[in-house]
Gaussian input, Z-matrix of N, CA and C with variables (Angstrom, degrees):
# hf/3-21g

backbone

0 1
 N
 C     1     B1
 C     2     B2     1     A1
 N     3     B3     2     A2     1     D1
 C     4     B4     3     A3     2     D2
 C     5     B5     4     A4     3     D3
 N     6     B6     5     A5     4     D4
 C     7     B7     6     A6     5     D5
 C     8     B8     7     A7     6     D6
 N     9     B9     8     A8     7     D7
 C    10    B10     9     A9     8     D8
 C    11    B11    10    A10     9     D9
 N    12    B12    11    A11    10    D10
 C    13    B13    12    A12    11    D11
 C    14    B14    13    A13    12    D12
 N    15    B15    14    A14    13    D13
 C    16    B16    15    A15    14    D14
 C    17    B17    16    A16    15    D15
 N    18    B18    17    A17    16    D16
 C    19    B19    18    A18    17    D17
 C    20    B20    19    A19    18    D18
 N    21    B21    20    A20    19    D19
 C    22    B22    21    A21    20    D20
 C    23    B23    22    A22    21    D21
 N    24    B24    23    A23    22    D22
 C    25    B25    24    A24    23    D23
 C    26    B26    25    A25    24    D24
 N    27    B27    26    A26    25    D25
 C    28    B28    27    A27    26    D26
 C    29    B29    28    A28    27    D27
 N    30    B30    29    A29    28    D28
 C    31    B31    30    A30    29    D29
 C    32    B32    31    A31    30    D30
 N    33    B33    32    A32    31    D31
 C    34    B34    33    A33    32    D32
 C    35    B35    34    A34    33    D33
 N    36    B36    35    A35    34    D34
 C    37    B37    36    A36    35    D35
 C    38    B38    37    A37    36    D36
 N    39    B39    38    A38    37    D37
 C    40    B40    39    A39    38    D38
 C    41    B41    40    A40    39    D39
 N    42    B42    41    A41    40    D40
 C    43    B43    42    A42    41    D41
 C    44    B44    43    A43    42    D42
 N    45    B45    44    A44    43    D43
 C    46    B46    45    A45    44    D44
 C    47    B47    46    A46    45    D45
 N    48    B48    47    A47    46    D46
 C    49    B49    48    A48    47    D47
 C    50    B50    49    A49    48    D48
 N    51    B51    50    A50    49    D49
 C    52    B52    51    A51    50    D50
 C    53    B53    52    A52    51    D51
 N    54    B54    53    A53    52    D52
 C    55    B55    54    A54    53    D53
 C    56    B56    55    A55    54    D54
 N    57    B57    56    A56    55    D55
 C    58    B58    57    A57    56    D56
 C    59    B59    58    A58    57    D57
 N    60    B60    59    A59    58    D58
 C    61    B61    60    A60    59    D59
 C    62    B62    61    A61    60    D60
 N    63    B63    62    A62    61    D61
 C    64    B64    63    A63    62    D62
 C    65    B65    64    A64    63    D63
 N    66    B66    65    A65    64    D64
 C    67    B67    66    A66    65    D65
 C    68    B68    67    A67    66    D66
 N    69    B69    68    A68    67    D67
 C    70    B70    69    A69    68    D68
 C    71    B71    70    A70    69    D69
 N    72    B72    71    A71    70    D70
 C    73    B73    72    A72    71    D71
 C    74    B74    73    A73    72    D72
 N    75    B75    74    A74    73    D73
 C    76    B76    75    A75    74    D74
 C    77    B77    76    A76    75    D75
 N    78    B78    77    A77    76    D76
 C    79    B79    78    A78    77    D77
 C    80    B80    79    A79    78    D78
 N    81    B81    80    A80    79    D79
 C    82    B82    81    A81    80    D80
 C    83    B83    82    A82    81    D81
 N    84    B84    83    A83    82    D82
 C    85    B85    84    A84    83    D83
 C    86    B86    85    A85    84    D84
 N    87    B87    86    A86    85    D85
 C    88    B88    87    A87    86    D86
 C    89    B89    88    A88    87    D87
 N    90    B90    89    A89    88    D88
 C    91    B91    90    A90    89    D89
 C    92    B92    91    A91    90    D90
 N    93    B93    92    A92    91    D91
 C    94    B94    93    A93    92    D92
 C    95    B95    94    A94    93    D93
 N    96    B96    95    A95    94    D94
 C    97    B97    96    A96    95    D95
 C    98    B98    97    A97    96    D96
 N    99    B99    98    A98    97    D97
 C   100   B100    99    A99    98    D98
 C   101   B101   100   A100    99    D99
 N   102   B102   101   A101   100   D100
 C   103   B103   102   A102   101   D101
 C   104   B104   103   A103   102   D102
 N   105   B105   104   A104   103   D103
 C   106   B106   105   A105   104   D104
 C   107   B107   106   A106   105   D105
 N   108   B108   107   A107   106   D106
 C   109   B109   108   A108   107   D107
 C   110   B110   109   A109   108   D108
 N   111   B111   110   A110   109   D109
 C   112   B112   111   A111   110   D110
 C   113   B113   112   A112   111   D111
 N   114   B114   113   A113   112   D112
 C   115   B115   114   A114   113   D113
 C   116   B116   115   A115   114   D114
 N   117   B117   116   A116   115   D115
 C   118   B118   117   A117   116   D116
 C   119   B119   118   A118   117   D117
 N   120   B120   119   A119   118   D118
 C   121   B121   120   A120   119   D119
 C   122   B122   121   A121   120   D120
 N   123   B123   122   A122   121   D121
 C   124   B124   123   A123   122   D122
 C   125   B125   124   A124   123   D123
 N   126   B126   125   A125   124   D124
 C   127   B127   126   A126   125   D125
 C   128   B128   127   A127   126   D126
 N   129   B129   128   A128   127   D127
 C   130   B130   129   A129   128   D128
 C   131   B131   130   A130   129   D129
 N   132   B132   131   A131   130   D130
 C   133   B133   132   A132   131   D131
 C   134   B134   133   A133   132   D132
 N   135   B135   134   A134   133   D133
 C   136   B136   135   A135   134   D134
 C   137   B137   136   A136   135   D135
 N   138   B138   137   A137   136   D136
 C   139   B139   138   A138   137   D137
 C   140   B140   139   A139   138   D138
 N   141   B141   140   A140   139   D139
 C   142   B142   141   A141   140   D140
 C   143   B143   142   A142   141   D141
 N   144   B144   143   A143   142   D142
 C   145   B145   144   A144   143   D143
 C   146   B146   145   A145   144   D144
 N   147   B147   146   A146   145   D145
 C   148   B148   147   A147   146   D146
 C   149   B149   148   A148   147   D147
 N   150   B150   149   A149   148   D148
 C   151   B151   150   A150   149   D149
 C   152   B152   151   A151   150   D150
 N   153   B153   152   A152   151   D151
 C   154   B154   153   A153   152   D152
 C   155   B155   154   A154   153   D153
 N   156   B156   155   A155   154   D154
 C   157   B157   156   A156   155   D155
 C   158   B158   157   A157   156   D156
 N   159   B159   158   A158   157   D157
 C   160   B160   159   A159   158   D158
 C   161   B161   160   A160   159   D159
 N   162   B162   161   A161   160   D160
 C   163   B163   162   A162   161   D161
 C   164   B164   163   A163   162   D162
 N   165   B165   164   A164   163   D163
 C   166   B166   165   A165   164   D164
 C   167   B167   166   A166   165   D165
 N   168   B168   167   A167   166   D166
 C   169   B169   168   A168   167   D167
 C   170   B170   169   A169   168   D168
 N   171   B171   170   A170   169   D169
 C   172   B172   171   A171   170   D170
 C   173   B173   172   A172   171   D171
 N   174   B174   173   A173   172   D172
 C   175   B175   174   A174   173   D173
 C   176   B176   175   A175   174   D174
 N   177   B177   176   A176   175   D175
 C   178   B178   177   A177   176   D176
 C   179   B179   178   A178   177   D177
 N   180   B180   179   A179   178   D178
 C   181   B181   180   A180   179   D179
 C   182   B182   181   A181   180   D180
 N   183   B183   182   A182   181   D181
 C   184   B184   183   A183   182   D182
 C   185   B185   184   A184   183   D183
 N   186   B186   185   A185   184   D184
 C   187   B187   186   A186   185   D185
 C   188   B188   187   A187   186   D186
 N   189   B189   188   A188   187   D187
 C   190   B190   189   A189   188   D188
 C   191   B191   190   A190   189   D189
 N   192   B192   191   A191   190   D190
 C   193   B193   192   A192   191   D191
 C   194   B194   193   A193   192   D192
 N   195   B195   194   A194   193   D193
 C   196   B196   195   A195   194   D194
 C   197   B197   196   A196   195   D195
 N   198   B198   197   A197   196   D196
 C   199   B199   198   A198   197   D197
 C   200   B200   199   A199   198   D198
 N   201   B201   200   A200   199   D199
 C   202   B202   201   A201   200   D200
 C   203   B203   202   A202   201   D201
 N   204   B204   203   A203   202   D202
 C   205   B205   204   A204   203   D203
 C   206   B206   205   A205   204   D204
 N   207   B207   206   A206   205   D205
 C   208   B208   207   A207   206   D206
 C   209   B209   208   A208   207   D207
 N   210   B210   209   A209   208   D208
 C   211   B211   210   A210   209   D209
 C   212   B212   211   A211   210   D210
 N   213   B213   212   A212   211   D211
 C   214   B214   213   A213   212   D212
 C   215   B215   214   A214   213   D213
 N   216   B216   215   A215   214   D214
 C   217   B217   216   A216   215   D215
 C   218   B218   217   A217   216   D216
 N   219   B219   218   A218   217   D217
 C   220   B220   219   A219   218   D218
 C   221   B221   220   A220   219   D219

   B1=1.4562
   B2=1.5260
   B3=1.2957
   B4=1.3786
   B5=1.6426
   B6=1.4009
   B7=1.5206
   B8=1.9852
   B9=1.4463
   B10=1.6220
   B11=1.7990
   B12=1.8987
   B13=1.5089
   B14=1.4971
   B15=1.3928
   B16=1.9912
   B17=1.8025
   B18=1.5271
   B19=1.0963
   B20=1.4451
   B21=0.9044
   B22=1.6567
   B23=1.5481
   B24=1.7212
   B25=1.9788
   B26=1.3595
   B27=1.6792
   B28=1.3370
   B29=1.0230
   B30=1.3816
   B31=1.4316
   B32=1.9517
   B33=1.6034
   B34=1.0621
   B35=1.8178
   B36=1.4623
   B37=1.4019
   B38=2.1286
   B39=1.2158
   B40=1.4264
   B41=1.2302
   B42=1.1760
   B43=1.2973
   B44=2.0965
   B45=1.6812
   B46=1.4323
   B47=2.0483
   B48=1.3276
   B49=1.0628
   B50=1.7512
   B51=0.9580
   B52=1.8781
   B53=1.3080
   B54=1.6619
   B55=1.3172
   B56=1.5743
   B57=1.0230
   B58=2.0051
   B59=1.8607
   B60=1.3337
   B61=1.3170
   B62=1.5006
   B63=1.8172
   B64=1.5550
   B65=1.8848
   B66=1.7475
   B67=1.2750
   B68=1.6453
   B69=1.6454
   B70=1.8077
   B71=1.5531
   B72=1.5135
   B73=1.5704
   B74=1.8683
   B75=1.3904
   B76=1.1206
   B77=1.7135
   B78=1.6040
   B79=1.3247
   B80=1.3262
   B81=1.5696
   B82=1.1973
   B83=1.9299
   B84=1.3149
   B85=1.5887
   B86=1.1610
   B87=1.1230
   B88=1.6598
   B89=1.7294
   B90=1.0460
   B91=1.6410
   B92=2.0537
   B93=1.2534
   B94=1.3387
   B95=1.7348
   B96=1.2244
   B97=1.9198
   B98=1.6624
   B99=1.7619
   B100=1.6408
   B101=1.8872
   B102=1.4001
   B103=1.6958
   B104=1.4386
   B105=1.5286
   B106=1.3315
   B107=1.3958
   B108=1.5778
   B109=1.2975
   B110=1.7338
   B111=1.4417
   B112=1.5204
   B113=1.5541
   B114=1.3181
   B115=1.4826
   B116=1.6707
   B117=1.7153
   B118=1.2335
   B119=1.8340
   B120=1.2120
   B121=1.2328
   B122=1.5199
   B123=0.9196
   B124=2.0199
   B125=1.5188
   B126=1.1768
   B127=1.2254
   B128=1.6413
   B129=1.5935
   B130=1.0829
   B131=1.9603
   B132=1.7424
   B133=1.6736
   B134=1.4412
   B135=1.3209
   B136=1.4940
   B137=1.5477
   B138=1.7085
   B139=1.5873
   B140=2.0306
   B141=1.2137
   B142=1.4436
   B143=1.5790
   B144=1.0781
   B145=1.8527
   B146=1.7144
   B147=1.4825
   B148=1.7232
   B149=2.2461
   B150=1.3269
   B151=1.3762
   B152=1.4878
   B153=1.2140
   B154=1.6337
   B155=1.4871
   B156=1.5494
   B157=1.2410
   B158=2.2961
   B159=1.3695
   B160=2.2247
   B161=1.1580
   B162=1.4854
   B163=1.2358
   B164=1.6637
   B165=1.8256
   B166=1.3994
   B167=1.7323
   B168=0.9867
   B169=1.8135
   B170=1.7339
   B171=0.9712
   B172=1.7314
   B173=0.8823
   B174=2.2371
   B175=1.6349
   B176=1.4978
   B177=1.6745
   B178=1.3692
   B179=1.7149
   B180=1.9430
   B181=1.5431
   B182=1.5901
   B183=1.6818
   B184=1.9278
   B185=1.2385
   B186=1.8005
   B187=1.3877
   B188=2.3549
   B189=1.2311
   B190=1.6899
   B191=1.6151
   B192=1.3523
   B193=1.3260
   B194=1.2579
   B195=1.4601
   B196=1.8123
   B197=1.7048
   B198=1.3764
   B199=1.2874
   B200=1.9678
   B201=1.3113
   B202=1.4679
   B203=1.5299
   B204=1.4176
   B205=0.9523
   B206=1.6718
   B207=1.1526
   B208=1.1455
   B209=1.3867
   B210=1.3078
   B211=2.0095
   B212=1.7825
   B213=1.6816
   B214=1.2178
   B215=1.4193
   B216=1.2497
   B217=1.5223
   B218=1.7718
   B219=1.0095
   B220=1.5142
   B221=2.0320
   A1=109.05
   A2=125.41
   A3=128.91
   A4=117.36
   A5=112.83
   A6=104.59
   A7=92.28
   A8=98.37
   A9=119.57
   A10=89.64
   A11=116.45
   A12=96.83
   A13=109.30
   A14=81.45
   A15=90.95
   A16=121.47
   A17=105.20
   A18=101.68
   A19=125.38
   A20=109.52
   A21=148.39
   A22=97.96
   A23=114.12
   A24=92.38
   A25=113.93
   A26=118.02
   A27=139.77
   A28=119.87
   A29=159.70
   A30=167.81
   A31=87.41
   A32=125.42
   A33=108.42
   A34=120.81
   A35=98.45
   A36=101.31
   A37=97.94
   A38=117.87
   A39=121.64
   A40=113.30
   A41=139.45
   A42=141.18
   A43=105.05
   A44=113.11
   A45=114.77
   A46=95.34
   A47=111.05
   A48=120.68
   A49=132.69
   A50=149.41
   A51=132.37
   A52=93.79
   A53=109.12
   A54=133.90
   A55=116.24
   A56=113.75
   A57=106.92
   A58=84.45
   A59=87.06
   A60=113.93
   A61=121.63
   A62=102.49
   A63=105.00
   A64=92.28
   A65=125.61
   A66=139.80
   A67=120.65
   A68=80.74
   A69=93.02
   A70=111.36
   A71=103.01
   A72=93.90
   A73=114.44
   A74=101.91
   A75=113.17
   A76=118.34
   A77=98.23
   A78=110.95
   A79=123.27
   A80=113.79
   A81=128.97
   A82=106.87
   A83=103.81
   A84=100.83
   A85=119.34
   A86=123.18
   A87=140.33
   A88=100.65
   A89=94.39
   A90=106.08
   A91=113.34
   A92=88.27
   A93=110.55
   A94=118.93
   A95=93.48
   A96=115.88
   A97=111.13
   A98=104.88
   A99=99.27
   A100=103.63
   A101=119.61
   A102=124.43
   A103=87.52
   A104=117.91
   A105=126.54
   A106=93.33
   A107=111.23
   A108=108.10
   A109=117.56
   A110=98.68
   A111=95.90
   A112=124.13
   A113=110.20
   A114=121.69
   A115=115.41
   A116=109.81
   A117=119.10
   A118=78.97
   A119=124.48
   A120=134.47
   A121=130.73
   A122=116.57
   A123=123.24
   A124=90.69
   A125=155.54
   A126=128.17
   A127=104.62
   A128=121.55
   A129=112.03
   A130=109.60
   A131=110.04
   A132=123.99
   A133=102.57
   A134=124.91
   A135=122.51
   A136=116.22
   A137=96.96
   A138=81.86
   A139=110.95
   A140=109.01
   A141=119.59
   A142=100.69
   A143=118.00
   A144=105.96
   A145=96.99
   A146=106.00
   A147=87.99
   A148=93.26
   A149=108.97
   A150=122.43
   A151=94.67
   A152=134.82
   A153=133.15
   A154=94.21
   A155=118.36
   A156=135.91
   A157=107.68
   A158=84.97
   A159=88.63
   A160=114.83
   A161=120.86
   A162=131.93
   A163=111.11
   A164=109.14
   A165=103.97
   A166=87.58
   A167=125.00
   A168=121.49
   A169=97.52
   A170=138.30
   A171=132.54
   A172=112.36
   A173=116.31
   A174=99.90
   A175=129.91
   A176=116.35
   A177=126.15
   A178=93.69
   A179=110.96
   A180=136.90
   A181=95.93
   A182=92.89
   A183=102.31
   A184=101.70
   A185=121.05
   A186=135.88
   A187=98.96
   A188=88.95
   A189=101.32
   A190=91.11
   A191=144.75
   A192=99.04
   A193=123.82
   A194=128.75
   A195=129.92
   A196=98.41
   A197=121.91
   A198=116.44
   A199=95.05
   A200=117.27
   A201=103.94
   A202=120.60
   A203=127.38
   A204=109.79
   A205=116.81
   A206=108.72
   A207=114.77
   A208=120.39
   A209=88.13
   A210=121.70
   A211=92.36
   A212=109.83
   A213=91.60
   A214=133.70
   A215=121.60
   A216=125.53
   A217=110.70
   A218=95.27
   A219=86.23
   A220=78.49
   D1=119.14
   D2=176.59
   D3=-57.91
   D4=155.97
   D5=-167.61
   D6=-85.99
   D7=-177.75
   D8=-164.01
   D9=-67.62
   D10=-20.27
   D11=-163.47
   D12=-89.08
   D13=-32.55
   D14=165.46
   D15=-47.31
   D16=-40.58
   D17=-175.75
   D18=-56.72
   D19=-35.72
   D20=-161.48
   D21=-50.83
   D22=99.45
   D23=178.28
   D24=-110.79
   D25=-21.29
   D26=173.95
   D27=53.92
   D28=-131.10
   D29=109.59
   D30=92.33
   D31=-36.86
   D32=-167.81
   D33=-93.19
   D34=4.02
   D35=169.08
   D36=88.88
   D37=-6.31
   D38=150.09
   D39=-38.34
   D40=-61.13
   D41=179.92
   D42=-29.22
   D43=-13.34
   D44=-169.15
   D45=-95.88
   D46=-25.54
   D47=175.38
   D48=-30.01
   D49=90.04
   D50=-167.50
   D51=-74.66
   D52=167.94
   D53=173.37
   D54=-54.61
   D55=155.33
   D56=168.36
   D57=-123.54
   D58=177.93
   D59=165.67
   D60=-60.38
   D61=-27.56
   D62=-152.12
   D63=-111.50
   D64=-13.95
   D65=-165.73
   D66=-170.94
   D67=135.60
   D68=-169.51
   D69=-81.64
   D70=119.33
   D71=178.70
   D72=-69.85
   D73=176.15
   D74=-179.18
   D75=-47.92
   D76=-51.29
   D77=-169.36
   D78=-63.56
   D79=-8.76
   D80=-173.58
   D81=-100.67
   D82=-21.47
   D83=173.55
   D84=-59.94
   D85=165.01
   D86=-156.99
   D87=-72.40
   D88=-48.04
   D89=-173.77
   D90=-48.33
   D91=-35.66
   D92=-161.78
   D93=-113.44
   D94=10.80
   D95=174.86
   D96=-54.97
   D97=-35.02
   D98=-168.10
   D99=-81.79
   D100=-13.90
   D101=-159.48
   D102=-53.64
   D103=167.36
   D104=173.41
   D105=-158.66
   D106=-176.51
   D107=-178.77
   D108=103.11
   D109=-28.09
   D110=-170.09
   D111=-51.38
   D112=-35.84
   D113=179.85
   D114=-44.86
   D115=-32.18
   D116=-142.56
   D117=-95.34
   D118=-68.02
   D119=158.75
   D120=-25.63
   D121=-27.94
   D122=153.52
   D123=-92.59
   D124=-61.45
   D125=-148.66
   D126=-67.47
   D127=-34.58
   D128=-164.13
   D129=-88.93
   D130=-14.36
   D131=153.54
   D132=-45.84
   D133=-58.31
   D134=-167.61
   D135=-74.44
   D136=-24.37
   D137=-176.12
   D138=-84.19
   D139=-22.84
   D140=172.99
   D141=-74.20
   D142=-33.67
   D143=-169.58
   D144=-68.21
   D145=-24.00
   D146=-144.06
   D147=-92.92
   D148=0.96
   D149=168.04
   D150=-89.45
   D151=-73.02
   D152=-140.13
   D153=-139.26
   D154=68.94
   D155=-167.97
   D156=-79.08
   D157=119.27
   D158=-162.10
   D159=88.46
   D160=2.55
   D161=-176.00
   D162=-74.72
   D163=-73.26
   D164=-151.00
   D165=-104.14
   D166=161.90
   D167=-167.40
   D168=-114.34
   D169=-160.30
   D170=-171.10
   D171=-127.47
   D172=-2.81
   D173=139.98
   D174=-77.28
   D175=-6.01
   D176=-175.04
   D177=-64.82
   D178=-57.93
   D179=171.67
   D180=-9.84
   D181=-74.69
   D182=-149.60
   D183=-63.17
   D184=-44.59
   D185=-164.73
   D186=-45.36
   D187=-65.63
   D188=-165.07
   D189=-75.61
   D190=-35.75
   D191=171.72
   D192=-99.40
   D193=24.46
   D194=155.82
   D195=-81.32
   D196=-39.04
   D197=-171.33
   D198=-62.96
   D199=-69.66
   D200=178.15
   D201=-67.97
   D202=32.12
   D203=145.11
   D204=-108.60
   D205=-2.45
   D206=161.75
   D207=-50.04
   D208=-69.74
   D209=-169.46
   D210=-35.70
   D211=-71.39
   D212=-179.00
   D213=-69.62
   D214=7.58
   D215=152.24
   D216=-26.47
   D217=-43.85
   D218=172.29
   D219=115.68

């Protein structure tokens, strides 16, 4: 079984992935225990899937909301 750092692939927006029975997602590795936010990030996957459903993928997700959290940086 590979360790939690191996798991780790990032860059593809996996990190949005949940656990299965059969594999530990990203978000659940050690490295990645403090992230938060996820709630806000499936609600807003579901609200784009359920307009343009196979459409936007959950690196499009992560991509547009780090860019607007920027934006409102002020």
């Amino acid at each position: 079984m590979p360790s939690n750092i191996e798991l780790l692939q990032g860059c593809d927006a996996s990190i949005l992935l949940n656990s299965t029975s059969n594999s530990t997602a990203e978000k659940d590795a050690v490295p990645n225990q403090s992230l938060t936010g996820f709630d806000i990030l499936d609600r807003l996957k579901a609200l784009i899937e359920s307009q343009c459903l196979n459409t936007v993928s959950c690196a499009d997700i992560l991509a547009l909301a780090a860019r607007d959290a920027v934006s409102f940086q002020g």
